[in-house]
Wavefront OBJ file of the C-alpha trace (Angstrom):
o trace
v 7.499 -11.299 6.181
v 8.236 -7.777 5.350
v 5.553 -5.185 4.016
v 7.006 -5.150 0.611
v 5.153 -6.134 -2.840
v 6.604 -8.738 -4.765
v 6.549 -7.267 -7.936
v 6.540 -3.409 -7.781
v 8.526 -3.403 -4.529
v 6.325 -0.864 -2.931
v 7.044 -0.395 1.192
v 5.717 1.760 3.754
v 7.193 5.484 3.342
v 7.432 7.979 6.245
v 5.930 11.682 5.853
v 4.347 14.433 7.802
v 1.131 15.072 9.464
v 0.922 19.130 9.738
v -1.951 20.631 12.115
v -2.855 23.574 11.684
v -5.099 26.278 13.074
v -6.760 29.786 11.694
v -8.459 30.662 8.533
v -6.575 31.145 5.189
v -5.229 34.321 3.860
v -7.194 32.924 0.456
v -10.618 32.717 2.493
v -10.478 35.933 3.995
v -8.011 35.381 7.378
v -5.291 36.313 8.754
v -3.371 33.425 8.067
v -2.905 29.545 9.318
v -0.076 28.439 11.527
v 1.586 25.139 12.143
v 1.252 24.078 15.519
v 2.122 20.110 15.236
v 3.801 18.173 13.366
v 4.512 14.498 13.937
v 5.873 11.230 11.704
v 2.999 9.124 9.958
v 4.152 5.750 7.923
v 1.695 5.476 4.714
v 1.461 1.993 4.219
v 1.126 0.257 0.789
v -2.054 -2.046 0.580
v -0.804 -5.410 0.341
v -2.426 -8.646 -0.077
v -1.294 -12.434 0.156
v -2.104 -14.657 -2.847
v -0.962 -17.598 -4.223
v 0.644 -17.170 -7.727
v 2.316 -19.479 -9.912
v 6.139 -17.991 -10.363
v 8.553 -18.162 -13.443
v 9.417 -22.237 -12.878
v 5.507 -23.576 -12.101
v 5.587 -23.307 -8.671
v 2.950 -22.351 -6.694
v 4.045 -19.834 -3.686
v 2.210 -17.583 -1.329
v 3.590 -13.396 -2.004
v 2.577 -9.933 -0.788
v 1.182 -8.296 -3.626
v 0.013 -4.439 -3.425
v -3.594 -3.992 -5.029
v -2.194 -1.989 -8.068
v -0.753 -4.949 -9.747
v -3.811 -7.819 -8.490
v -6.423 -5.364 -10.562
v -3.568 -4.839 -13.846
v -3.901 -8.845 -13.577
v 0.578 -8.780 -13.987
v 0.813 -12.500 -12.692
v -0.823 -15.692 -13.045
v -2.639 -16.615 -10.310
v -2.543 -20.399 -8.804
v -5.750 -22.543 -9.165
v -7.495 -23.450 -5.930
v -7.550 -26.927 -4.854
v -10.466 -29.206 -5.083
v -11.460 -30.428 -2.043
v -11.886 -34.182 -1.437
v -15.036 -35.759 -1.022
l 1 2 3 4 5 6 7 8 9 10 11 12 13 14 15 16 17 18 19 20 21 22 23 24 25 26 27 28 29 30 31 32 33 34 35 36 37 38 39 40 41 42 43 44 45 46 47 48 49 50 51 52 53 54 55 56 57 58 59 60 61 62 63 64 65 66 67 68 69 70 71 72 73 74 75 76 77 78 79 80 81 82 83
């Protein structure tokens, strides 16, 4: 299953991590310079529930943490267990 929300369709993104060394100009030094910079993947924070989708069924989705708190989706009831 791919890292991808069901509803907002929210995926891992790739950016930069800079290092960098010295003080800043703004703090009183001479300056900072770069001396790294490598790929990082920012992942979205997913979670698997079961909802109940647009026909009644019941299904198991990734769905990031944005949308489970803004409550955008019913969520399915748990089942009872036998005695």
């Amino acid at each position: 299953m791919a890292q991808v929300c069901y509803y907002s369709g929210k995926k891992p993104h790739v950016g930069n991590r800079v290092v960098r060394r010295g003080k800043a100009k703004r703090e009183g030094g001479i300056g900072q310079n770069v001396t790294g910079i490598t790929k990082r993947r920012v992942k979205p924070n997913l979670q698997r529930i079961r909802i109940v989708d647009e026909n009644g069924v019941v299904r198991r989705v990734r769905v990031c943490a944005r949308y489970i708190k803004a409550g955008k989706f019913m969520k399915a009831a748990r089942a009872r267990k036998s005695a």
